[in-house]
C-alpha positions as CSV (number, residue, x, y, z in Angstrom):
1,X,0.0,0.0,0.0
2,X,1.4,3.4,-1.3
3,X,1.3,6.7,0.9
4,X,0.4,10.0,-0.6
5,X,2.4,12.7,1.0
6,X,1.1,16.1,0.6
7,X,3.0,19.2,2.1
8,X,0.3,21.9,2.5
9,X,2.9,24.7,2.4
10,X,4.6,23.8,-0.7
11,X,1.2,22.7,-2.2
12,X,-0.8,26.1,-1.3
13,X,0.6,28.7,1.2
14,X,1.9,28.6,5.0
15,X,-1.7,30.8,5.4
16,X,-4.9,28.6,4.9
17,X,-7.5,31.2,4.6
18,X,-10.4,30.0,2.6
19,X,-12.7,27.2,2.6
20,X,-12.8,26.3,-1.0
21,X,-8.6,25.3,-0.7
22,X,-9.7,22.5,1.6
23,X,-12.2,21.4,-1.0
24,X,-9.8,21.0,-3.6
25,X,-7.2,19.5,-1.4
26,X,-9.8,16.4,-0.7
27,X,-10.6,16.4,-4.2
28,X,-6.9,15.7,-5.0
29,X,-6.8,13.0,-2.7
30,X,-10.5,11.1,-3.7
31,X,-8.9,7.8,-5.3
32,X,-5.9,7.4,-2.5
33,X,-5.8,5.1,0.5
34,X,-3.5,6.3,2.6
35,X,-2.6,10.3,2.6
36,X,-0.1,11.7,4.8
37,X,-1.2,15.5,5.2
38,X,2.2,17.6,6.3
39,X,1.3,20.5,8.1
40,X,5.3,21.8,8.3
41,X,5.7,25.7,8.6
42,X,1.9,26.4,8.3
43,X,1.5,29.6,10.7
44,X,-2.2,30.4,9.8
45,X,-5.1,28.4,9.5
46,X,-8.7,30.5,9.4
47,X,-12.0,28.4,10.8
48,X,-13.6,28.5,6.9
49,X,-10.7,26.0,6.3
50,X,-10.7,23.8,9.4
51,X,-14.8,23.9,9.1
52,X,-14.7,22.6,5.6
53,X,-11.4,20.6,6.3
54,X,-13.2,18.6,9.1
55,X,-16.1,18.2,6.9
56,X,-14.1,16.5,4.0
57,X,-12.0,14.3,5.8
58,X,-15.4,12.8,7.7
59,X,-16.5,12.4,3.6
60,X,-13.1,10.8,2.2
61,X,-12.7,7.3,2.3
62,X,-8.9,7.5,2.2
63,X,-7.0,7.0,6.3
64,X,-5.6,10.4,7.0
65,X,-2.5,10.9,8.7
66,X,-1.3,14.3,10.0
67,X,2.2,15.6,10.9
68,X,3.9,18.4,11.7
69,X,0.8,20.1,13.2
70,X,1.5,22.9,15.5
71,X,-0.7,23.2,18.9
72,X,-2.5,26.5,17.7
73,X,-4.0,24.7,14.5
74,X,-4.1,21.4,16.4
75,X,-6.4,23.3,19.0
76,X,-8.6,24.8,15.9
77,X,-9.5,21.7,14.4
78,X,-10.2,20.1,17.6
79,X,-13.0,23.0,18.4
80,X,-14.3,22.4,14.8
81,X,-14.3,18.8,15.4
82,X,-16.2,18.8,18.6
83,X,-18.9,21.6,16.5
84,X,-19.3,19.2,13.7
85,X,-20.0,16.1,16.1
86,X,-22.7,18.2,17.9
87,X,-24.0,19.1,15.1
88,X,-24.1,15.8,13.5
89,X,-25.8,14.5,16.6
90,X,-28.4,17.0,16.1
């Protein structure tokens, strides 16, 4: 089984501002297994792209793996996490 690595900074920007990127990163990623997102040197991530970034990896059928996640975006997406289960449960 083959990993896709994807390093968001090289990929994008070390600034995830918009929804719409995380979109198109999970399109990229539709036929993989496996997919190692690297979060190195991303300083900025805004909530449009953890909301929708939570939201597609729930939707993907590919395992994600994260690394190089720093505690202030770790923090984010665990918020937006915790909002999307409640309001899943709703």
């Amino acid at each position: 089984m083959t990993k896709l690595e994807i390093n968001l900074e090289e990929k994008y920007s070390k600034k995830l501002g918009v929804g719409p990127t995380a979109e198109k990163l999970f399109d990229e990623i539709k036929n993989e297994e496996t997919v190692v997102i690297n979060f190195k040197n991303i300083e900025f991530m805004s909530r449009s792209f953890a909301q929708e970034y939570v939201f597609q990896k729930h939707n993907t059928h590919a395992k994600i793996e994260e690394t190089n996640m720093v505690d202030s975006i770790r923090n984010l997406l665990e918020v937006v996490e915790e909002d999307f289960k409640r309001s899943c449960l709703k």
